[in-house]
SESEVEX-368067 format. One line per field, with one value per residue (C-alpha): x, z, y; residue number from 1; chain. Coordinates in Angstrom, 3 decimals, always signed. Layout:
<nodes>
u: [X:...]
w: [Z:...]
v: [Y:...]
pos: [NUM:...]
unit: [A:...]
</nodes>
This chain:
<nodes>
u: [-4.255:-6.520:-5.380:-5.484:-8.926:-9.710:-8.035:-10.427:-13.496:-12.382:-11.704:-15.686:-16.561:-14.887:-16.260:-19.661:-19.182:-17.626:-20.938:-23.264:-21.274:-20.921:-24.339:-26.265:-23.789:-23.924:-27.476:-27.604:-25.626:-27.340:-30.771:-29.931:-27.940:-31.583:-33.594:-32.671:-28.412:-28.526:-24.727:-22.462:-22.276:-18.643:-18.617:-21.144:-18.893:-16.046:-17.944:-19.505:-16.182:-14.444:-17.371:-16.760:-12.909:-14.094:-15.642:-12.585:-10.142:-12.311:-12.622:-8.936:-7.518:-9.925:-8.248:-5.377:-5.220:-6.902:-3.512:-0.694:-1.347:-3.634:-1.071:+2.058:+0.702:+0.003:+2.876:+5.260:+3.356:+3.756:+7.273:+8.644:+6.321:+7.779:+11.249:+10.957:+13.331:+10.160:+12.861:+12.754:+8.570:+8.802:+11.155:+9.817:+5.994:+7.547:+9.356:+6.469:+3.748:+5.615:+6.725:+3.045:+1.300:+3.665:+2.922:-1.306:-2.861:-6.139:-3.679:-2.505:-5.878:-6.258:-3.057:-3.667:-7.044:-5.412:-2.707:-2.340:+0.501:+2.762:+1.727:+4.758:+5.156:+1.514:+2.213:+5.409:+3.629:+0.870:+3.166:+5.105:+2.086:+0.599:+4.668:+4.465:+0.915:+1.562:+4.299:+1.861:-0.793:+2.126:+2.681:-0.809:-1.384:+1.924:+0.932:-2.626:-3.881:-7.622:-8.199:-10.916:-9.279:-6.852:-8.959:-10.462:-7.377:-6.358:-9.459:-9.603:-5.704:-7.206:-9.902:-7.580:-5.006:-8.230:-9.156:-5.986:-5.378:-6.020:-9.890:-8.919:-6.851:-9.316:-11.491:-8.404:-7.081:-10.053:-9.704:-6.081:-6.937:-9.880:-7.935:-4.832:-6.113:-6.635:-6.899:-3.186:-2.576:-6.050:-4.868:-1.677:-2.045:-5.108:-3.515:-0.412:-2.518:-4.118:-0.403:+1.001:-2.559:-2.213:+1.244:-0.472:-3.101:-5.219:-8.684:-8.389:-6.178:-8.656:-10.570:-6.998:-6.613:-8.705:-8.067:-4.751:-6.646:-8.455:-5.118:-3.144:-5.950:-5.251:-1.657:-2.314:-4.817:-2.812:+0.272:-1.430:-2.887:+0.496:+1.898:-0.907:-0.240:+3.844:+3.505:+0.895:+0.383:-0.531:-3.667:-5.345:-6.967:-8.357:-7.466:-10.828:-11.730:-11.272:-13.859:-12.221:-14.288:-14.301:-16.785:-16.330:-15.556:-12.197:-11.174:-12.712:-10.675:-7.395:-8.571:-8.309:-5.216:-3.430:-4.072:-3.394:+0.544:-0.048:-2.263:-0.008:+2.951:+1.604:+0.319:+3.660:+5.382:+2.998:+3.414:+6.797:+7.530:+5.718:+7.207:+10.529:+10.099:+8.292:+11.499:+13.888:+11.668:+11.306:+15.131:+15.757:+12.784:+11.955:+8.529:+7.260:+8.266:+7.907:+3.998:+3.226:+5.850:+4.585:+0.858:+1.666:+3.336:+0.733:-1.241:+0.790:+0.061:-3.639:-3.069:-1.284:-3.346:-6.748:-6.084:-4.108:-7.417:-9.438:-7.752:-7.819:-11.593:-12.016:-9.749:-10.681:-14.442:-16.216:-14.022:-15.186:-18.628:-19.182:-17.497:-20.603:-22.881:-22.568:-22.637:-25.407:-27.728:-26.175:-27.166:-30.315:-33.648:-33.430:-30.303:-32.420:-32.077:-28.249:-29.197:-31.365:-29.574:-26.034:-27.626:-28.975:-25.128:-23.302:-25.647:-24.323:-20.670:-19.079:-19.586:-17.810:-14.928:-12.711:-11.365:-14.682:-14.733:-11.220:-12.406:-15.712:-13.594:-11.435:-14.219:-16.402:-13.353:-12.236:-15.662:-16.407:-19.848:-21.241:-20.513:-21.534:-20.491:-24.690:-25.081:-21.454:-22.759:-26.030:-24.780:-21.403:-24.245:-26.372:-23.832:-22.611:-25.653:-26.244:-22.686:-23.155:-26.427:-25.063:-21.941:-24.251:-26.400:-22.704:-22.283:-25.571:-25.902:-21.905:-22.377:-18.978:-17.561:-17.082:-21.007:-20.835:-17.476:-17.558:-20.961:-20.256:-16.870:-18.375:-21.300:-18.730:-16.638:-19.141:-21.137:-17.205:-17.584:-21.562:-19.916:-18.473:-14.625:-14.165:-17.104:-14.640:-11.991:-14.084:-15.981:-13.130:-11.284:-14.200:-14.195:-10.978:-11.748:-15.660:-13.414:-11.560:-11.444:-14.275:-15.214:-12.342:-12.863:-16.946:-17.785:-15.489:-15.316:-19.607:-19.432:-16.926:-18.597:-21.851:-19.929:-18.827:-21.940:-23.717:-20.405:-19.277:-15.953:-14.576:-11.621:-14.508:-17.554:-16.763:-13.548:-14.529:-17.088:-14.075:-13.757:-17.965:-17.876:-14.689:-17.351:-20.348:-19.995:-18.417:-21.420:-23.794:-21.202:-21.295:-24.886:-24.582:-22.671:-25.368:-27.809:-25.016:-24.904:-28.517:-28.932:-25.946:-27.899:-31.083:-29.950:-27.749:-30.821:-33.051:-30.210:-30.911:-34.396:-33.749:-31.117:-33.652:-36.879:-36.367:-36.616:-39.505:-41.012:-39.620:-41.812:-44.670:-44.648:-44.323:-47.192:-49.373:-48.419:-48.703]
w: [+114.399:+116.321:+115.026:+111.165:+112.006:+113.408:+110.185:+108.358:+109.598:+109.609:+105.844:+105.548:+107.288:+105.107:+102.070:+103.015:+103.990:+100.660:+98.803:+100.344:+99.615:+95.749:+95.235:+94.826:+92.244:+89.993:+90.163:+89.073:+86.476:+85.297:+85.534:+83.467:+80.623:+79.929:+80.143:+79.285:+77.923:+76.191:+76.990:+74.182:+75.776:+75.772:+78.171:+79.998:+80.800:+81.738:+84.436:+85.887:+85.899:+87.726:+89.914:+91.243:+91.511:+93.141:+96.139:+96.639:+96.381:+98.781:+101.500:+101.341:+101.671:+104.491:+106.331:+105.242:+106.676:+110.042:+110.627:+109.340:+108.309:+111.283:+114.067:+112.452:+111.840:+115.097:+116.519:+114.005:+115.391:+119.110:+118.901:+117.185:+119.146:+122.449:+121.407:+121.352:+118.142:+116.676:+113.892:+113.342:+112.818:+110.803:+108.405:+108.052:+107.672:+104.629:+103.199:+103.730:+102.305:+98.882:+98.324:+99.418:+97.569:+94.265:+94.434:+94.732:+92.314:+91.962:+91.094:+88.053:+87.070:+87.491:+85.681:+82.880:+82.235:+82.015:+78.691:+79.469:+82.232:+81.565:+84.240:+86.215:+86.741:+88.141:+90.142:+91.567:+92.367:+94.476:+95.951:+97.325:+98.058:+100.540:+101.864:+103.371:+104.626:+106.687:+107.927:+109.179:+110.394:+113.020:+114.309:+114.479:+116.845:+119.034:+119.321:+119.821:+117.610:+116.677:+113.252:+112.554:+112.597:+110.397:+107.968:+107.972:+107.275:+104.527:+102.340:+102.718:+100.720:+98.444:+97.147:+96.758:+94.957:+92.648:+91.899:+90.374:+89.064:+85.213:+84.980:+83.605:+86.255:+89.020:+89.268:+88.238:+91.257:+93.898:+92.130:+92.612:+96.609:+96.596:+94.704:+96.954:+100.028:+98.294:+99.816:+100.977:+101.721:+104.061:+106.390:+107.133:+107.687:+109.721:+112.106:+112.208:+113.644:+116.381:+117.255:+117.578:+119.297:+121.624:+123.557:+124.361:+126.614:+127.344:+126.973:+123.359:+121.697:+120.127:+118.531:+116.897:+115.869:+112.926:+110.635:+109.115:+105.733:+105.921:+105.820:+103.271:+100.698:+101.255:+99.802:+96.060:+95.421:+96.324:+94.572:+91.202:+91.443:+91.810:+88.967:+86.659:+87.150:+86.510:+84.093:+81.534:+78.669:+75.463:+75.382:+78.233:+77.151:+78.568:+77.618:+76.140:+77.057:+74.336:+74.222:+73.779:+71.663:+73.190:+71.852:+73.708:+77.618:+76.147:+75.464:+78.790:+80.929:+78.481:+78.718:+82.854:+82.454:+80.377:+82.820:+86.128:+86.126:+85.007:+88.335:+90.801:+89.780:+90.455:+93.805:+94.661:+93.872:+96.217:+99.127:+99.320:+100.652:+103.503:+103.773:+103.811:+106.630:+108.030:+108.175:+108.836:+111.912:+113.111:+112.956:+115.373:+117.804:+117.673:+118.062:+116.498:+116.882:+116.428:+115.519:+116.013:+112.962:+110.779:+111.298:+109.852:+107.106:+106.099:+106.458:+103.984:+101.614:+102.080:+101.594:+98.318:+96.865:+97.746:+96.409:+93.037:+92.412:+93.179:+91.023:+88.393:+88.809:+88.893:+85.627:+83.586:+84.432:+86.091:+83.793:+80.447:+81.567:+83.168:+80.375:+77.806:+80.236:+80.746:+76.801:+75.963:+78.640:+77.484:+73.908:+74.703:+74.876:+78.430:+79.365:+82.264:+83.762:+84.035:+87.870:+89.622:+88.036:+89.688:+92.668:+92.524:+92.012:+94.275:+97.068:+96.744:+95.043:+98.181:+100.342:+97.897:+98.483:+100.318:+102.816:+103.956:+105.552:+107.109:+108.189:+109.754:+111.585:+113.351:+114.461:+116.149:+117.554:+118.930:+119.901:+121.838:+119.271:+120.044:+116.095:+114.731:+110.766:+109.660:+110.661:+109.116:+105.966:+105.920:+106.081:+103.726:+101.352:+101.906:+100.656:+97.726:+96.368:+96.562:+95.340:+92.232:+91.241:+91.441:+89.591:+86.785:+86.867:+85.781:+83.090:+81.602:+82.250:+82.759:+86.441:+87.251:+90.257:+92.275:+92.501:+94.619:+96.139:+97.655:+99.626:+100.125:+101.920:+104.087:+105.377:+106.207:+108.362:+109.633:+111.252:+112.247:+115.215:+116.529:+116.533:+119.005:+117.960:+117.092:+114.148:+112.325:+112.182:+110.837:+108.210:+106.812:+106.842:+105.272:+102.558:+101.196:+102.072:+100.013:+96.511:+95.951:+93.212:+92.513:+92.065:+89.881:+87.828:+87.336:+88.583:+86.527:+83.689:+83.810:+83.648:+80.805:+78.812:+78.989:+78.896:+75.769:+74.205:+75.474:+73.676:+76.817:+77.823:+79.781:+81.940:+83.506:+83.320:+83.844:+86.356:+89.555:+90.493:+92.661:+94.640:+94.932:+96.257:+98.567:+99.991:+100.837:+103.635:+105.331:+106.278:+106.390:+108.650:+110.868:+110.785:+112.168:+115.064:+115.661:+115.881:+118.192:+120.533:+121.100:+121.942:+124.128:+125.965:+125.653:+127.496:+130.526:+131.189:+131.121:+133.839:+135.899:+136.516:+136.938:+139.359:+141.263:+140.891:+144.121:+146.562:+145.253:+145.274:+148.628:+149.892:+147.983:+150.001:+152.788:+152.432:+151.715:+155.213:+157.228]
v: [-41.935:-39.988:-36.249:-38.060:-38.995:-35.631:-34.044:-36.136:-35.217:-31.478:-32.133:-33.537:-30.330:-28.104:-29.788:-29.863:-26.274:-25.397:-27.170:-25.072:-21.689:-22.449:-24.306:-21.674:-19.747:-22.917:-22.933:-19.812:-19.910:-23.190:-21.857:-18.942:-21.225:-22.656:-20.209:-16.038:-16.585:-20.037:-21.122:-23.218:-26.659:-26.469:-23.299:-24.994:-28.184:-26.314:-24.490:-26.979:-29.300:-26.113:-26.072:-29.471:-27.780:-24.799:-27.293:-29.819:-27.164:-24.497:-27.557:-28.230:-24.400:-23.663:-26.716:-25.972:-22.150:-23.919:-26.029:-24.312:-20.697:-19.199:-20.399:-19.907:-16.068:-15.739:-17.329:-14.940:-11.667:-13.019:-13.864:-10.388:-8.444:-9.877:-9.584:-5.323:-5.597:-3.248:-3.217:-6.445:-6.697:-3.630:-5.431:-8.588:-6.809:-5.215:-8.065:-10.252:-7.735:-7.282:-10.867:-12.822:-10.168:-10.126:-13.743:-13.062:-15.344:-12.429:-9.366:-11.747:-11.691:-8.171:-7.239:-9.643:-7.719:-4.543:-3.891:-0.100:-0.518:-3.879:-6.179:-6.739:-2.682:-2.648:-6.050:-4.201:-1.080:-2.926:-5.425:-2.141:-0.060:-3.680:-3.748:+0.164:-0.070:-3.735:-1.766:+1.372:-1.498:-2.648:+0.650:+1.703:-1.523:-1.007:+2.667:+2.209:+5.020:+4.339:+2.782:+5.293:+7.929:+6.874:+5.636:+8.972:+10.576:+8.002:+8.272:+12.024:+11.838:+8.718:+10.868:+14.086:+11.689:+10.720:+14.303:+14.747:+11.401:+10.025:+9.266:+5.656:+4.577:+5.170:+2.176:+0.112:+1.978:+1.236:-2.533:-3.529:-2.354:-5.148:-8.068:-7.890:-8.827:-12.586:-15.539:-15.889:-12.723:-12.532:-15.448:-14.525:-11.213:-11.447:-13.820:-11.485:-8.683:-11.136:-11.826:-8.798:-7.409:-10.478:-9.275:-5.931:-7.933:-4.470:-3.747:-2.969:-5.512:-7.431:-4.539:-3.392:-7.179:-5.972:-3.672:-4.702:-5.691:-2.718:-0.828:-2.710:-2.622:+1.343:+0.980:-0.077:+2.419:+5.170:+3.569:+2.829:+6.496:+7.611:+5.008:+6.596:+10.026:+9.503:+6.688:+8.485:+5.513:+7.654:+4.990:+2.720:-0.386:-3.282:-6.647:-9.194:-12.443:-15.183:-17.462:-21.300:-23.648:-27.047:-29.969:-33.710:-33.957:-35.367:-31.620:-29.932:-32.519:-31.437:-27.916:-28.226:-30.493:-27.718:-25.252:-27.167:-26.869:-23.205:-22.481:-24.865:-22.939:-19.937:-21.198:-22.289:-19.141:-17.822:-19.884:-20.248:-16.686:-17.611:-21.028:-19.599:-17.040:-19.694:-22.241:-19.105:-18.619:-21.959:-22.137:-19.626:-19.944:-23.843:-22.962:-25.661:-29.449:-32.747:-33.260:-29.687:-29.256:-32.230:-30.921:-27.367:-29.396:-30.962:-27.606:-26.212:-29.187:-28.327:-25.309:-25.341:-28.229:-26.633:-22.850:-24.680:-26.685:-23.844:-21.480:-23.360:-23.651:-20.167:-19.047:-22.328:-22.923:-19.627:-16.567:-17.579:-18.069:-15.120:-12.678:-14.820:-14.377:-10.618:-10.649:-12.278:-10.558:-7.363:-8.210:-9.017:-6.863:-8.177:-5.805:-4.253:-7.535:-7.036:-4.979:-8.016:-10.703:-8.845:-8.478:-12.309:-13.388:-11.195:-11.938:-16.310:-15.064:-13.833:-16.876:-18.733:-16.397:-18.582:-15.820:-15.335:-18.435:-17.212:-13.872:-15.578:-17.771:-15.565:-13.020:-15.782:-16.974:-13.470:-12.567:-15.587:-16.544:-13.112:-12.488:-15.595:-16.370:-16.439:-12.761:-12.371:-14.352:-12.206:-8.946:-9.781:-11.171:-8.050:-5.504:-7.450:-7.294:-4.209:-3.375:-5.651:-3.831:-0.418:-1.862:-3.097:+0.398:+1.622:-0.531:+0.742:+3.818:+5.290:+7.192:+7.968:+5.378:+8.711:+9.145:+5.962:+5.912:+9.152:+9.010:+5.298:+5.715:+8.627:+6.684:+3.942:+6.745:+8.230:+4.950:+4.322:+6.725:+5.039:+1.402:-0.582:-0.231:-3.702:-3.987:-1.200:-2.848:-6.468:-4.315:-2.871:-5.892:-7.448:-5.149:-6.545:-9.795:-9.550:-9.298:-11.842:-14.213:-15.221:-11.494:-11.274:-13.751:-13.875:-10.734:-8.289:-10.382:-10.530:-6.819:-6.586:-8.780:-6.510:-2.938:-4.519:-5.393:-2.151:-0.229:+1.476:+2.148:-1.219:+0.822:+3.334:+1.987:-2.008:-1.880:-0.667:-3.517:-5.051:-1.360:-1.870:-4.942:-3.969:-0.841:-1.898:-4.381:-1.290:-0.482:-3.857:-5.181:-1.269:-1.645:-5.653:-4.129:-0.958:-3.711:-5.472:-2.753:-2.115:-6.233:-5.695:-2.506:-4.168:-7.372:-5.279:-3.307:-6.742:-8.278:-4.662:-5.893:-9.389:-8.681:-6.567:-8.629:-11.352:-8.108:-6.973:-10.458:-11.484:-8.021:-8.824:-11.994:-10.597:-8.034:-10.742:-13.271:-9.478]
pos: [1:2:3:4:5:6:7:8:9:10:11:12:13:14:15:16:17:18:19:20:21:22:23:24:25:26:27:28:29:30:31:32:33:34:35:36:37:38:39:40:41:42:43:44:45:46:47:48:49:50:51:52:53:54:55:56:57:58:59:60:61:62:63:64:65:66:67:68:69:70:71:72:73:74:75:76:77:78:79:80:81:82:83:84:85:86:87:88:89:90:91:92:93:94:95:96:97:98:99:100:101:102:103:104:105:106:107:108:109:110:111:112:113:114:115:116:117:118:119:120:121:122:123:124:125:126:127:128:129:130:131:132:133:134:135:136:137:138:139:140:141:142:143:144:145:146:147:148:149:150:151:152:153:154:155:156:157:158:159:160:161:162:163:164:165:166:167:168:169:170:171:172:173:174:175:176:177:178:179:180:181:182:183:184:185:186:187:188:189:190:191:192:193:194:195:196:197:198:199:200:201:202:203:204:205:206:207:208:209:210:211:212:213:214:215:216:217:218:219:220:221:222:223:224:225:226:227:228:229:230:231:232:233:234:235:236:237:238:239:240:241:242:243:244:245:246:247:248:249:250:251:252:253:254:255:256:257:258:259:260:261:262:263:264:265:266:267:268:269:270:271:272:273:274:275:276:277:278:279:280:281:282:283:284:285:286:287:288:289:290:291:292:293:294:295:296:297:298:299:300:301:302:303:304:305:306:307:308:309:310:311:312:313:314:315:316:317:318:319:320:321:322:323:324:325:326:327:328:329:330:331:332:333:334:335:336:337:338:339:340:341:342:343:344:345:346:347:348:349:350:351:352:353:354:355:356:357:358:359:360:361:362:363:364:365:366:367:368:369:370:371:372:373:374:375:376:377:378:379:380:381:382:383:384:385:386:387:388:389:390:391:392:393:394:395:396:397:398:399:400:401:402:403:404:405:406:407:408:409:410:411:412:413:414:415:416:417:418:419:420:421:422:423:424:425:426:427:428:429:430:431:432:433:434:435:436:437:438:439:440:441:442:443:444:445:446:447:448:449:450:451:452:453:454:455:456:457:458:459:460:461:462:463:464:465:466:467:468:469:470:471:472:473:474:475:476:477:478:479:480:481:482:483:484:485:486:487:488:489:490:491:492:493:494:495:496:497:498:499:500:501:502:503:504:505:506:507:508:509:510:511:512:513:514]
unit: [A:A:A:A:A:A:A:A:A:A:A:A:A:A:A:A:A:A:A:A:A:A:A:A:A:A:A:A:A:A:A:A:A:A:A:A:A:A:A:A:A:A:A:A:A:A:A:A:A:A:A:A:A:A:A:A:A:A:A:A:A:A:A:A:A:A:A:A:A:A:A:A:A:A:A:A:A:A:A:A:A:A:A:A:A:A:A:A:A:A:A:A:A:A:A:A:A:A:A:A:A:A:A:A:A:A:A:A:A:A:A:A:A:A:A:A:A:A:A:A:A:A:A:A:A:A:A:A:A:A:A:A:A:A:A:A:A:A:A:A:A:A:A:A:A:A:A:A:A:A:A:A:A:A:A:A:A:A:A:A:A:A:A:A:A:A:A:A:A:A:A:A:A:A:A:A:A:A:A:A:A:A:A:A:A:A:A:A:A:A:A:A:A:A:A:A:A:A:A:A:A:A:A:A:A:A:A:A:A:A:A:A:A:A:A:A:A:A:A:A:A:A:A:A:A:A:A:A:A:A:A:A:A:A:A:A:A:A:A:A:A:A:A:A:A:A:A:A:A:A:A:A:A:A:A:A:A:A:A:A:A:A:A:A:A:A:A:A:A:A:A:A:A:A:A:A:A:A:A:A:A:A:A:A:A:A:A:A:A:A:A:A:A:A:A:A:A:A:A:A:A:A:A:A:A:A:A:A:A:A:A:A:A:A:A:A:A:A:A:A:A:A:A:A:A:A:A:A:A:A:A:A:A:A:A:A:A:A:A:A:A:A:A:A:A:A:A:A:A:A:A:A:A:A:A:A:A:A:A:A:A:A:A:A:A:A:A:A:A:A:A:A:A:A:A:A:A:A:A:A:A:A:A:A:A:A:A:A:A:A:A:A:A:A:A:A:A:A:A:A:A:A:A:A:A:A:A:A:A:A:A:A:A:A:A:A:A:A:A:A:A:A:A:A:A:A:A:A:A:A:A:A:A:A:A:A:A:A:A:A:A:A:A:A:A:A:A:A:A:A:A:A:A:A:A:A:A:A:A:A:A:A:A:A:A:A:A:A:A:A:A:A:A:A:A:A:A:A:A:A:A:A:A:A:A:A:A:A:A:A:A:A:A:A:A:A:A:A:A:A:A:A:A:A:A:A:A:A:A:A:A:A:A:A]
</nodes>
């Protein structure tokens, strides 16, 4: 009764936290319906019914990832690590990367926006590229080879890939390495690393507990690089937003009823790889028990229920309005107002994200508070900003993405080698974890809606927000841990003199009685 009750009041938690991340976007959004981009009530209703989605189903996931996804993660990484079947991890790190992310609710979204490659061809290629790279995040913790350095190495073959690479596949490139790393995929693998990290018990295992994100979002853009270069479509196109026409609340709730079994399905495709390695697991090991077993259960209900009803949110309510709003503004003689008003929403977008939360979680947990979610929330909300108004200065003006990747990525690697190891591995972790699906699915579809209107070319100048977002809290969250490492020096050199002030008081005293 006592752990129900306890659920309960995590659940209230969760909710109220889930409120105060997607407040703000609605407000946004509603402010700007009566005021610059006059919104058809019917567009209107359906965002703010998936709104009210977006909040139930956000509370119940984050729950949901507390109770059954976070421990079992950790519990899979401990386990294989400790056997030494190296093998075996290897394996199941594969198997497990291509089946959760096939299954990725965001890369549906991203591959149903794209008609130049069929969608399950790009799905496979991703879902392959996350596979090999989960795999080369294991070995790069077991072996203990710095993250930087590797990251360094990657991006200098991403960007020599690119060179070469179609021009039109390149932000869809950079974007398929953003929406993987969705809000499955982000839990489990997260509390993977931590497991694996954990059996190594030196110095440095939780600063390699990071960076396994970081990593797999590496593997799609070099595999849809790759897929571009050998698949060659005579034309690349992407695919338009239709605009549904709905007029009493009796057809938004059948417009959301429609769609429900369509999300839940998907959700369930999704979360029964996991389940299944899950059971297989739990067969062998009996790791998990009575109550213990029934509470990660239930987890998995929470789970499933909460990312179904949040989905459907998303795609139903936030998609459409988005695409109209990037439209109208775009149409408008206030198009200059596409850069502030990107910046506005990206700033309150990516704490709706729902792996945020996760990724928040985790690092105050690992860090003991000394990283505390605000200054995570801050600095996450800090970069998206600034990524969303240099992804609308694309949209009007047509700068090529390599103007801002390029620089971007090498301030990132650069700060890599001034920071305390750890904040590395978080920012580029957070990177993925920044574009998810609400970026997918207000974000891009915003900036398609105004390329469109402005008459620029969607594939170049539109795709390529999700690789924006996915850069720049590289280096807000590098720059958190500069600022990290001076408090840290600042507050050992302030325990120096406190240490060594009662001697020189205790002579002082004395001086004074001789």
């Amino acid at each position: 009764m006592r752990k129900r009750s306890g659920l309960n009041k995590n659940l209230k938690l969760k909710i109220n936290e889930a409120l105060s991340s997607v407040l703000p976007i609605t407000a946004i959004v509603l402010v700007l319906s009566v005021t610059l981009a006059p919104v058809p009530v019917g567009i209107m209703s359906l965002f703010v019914v998936g709104a009210m989605m977006l909040i139930l189903g956000m509370g119940l996931f984050s729950l949901g990832v507390d109770v059954a996804l976070t421990p079992m993660g950790e519990a899979l990484g401990v386990t294989m690590t400790k056997s030494r079947r190296i093998y075996l991890l290897l394996f199941v790190s594969l198997v497990v990367g291509i089946l959760i992310t096939a299954a990725e609710p965001d890369l549906a979204v991203l591959a149903s926006q794209l008609s130049a490659v069929p969608g399950n061809i790009l799905i496979a290629t991703i879902s392959v590229g996350v596979g090999i790279f989960l795999v080369i995040s294991m070995l790069r913790i077991l072996l203990k080879v710095p993250l930087r350095l590797m990251l360094m190495g990657l991006y200098i073959i991403v960007f020599g890939l690119a060179a070469i690479s179609p021009d039109n596949f390149i932000p869809v490139a950079f974007d398929s390495g953003g929406v993987t790393t969705g809000p499955i995929t982000v839990p489990f693998i997260l509390a993977l690393g931590v497991g694996v990290a954990s059996v190594r018990s030196d110095k440095d295992s939780h600063d390699d507990s990071f960076g396994l994100v970081a990593l797999c979002s590496v593997g799609p853009v070099l595999s849809v690089m790759i897929l571009g270069m050998l698949y060659k479509p005579e034309s690349a196109a992407a695919s338009t937003v239709t605009f549904v026409t709905v007029e009493d609340t009796i057809e938004v709730s059948q417009r959301f009823l429609d769609q429900i079994p369509h999300y839940f399905s998907e959700v369930l495709v999704t979360i029964l790889p996991i389940a299944a390695v899950f059971l297989i697991y739990n067969l062998f090991t009996r790791r998990f028990r009575g109550k213990q077993l029934k509470r990660i259960i239930v987890g998995f209900i929470y789970t499933y229920t909460g990312l179904g009803l949040f989905l459907t949110g998303v795609n139903v309510g936030f998609l459409p309005a988005g695409n109209y709003l990037g439209t109208l503004l775009a149409s408008s003689e206030f198009k200059w107002l596409l850069i502030p008003l990107g910046m506005l929403i990206g700033y309150f977008i990516v704490i709706a994200e729902p792996s945020v939360h996760v990724l928040n979680h985790q690092v105050e947990t690992i860090t003991n508070g000394a990283v505390t979610h605000k200054a995570m929330n801050l600095s996450l909300s800090v970069g998206v900003a600034a990524s969303a108004g240099l992804a609308m200065t694309r949209v009007l003006t047509g700068i090529d993405i390599f103007w801002f990747l390029i620089p971007g990525y090498a301030i990132a690697i650069i700060l890599s080698f001034f920071v305390p190891r750890i904040f590395t591995g978080i920012a580029f972790d957070s990177g993925g974890v920044a574009s998810g699906p609400m970026t997918a699915t207000f974000l891009l579809p915003f900036a398609m809606g105004a390329c469109k209107a402005l008459g620029g070319n969607i594939l170049t100048d539109a795709f390529g927000v999700v690789a924006m977002v996915a850069m720049t809290p590289l280096i807000t969250i590098q720059a958190l841990g500069m600022i990290y490492k001076r408090r840290v020096k600042a507050l050992i050199a302030v325990r120096r003199i406190a240490d060594s002030l009662p001697d020189v008081i205790i002579d002082y005293e004395d001086d004074e009685v001789a």
